[in-house]
C-alpha positions in Angstrom: 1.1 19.8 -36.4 2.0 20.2 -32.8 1.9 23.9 -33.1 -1.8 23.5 -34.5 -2.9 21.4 -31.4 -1.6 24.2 -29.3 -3.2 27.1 -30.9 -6.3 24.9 -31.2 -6.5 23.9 -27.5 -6.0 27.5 -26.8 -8.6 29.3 -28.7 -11.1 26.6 -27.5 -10.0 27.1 -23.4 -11.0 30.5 -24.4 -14.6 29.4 -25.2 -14.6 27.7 -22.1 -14.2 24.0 -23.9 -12.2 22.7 -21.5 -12.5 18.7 -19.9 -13.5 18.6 -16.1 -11.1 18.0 -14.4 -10.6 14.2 -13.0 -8.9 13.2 -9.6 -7.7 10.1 -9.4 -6.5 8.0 -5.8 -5.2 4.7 -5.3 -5.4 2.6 -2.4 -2.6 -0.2 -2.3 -2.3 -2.5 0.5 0.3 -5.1 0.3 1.8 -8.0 2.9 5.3 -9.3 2.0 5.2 -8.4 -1.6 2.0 -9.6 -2.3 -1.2 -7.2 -2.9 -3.8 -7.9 -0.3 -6.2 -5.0 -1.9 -5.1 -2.6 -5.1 -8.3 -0.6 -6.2 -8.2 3.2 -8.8 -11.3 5.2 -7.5 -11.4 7.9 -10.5 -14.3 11.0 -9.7 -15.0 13.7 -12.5 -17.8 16.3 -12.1 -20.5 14.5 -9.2 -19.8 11.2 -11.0 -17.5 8.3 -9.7 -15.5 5.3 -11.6 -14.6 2.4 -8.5 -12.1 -0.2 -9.9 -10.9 -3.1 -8.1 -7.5 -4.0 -9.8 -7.2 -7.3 -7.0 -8.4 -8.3 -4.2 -7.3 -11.0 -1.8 -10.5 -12.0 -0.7 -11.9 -11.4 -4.9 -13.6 -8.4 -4.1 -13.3 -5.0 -3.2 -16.0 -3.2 -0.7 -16.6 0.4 -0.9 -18.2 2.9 1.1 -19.6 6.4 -0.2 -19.8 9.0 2.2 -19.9 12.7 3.5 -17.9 13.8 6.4 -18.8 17.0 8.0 -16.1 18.1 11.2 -16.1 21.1 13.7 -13.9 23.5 14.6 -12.5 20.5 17.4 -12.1 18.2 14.8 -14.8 16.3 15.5 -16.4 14.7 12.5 -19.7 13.2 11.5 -19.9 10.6 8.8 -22.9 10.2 7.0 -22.8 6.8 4.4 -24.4 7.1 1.5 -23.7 4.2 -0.4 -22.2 0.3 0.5 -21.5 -2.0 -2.5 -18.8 -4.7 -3.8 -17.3 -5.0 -6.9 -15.8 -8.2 -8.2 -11.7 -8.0 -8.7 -10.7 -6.9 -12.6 -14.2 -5.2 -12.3 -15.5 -1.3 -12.4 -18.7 0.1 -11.4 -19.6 3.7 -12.2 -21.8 5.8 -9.8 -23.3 8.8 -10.8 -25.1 12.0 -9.2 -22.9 11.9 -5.9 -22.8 15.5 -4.2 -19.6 17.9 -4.1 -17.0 17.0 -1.8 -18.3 12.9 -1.2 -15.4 10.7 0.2 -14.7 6.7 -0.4 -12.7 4.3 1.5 -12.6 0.8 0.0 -11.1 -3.0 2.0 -10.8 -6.1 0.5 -13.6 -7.5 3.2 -16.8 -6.4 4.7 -15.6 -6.9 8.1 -12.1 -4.7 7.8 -11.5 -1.6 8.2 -11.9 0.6 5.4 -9.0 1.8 3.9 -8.8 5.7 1.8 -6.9 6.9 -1.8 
């Protein structure tokens, strides 16, 4: 049976019938053992899966964005999207352009932190 999965995967690669490829980051922030934000930001193909595992303050805040730097390193963010989403929650966002970035914090007010 393995041996068919193989040759089956195989021949359909061939055809091009492969999954898009998913990237996955994590952002973990703990304070004596104790997780202050936890959130799995999962993006596959201009579409983007934003969970908040925990979050001291209940919720985690996002920001979307694309980031655009010059040959001195100087870089220009430009936001595209702000929003919360409530601890032991996801929210899925879809048509976001090749190459977007996220950071996520546990509050509105603190810095934003990236996967």
């Amino acid at each position: 049976m393995r041996y068919l999965t193989t040759l089956l995967s195989c021949l359909l690669s061939l055809f091009g019938c492969q999954e898009k490829a998913t990237s996955t980051s994590i952002t973990r922030v703990n304070e004596q053992g104790v997780d202050l934000l936890f959130s799995r930001t999962s993006v596959r193909a201009g579409s983007a899966s934003f969970e908040c595992v925990r979050s001291a303050s209940g919720r985690c805040y996002y920001e979307v964005f694309e980031e655009a730097c010059d040959a001195a390193r100087h870089c220009e963010r430009a936001g595209l999207q702000r929003f919360d989403v409530r601890a032991g929650q996801q929210q899925r966002q879809q048509g976001l352009p090749a190459g977007f970035q996220s950071c996520v914090s546990s509050s509105p007010e603190q810095r934003c932190h990236r996967g």
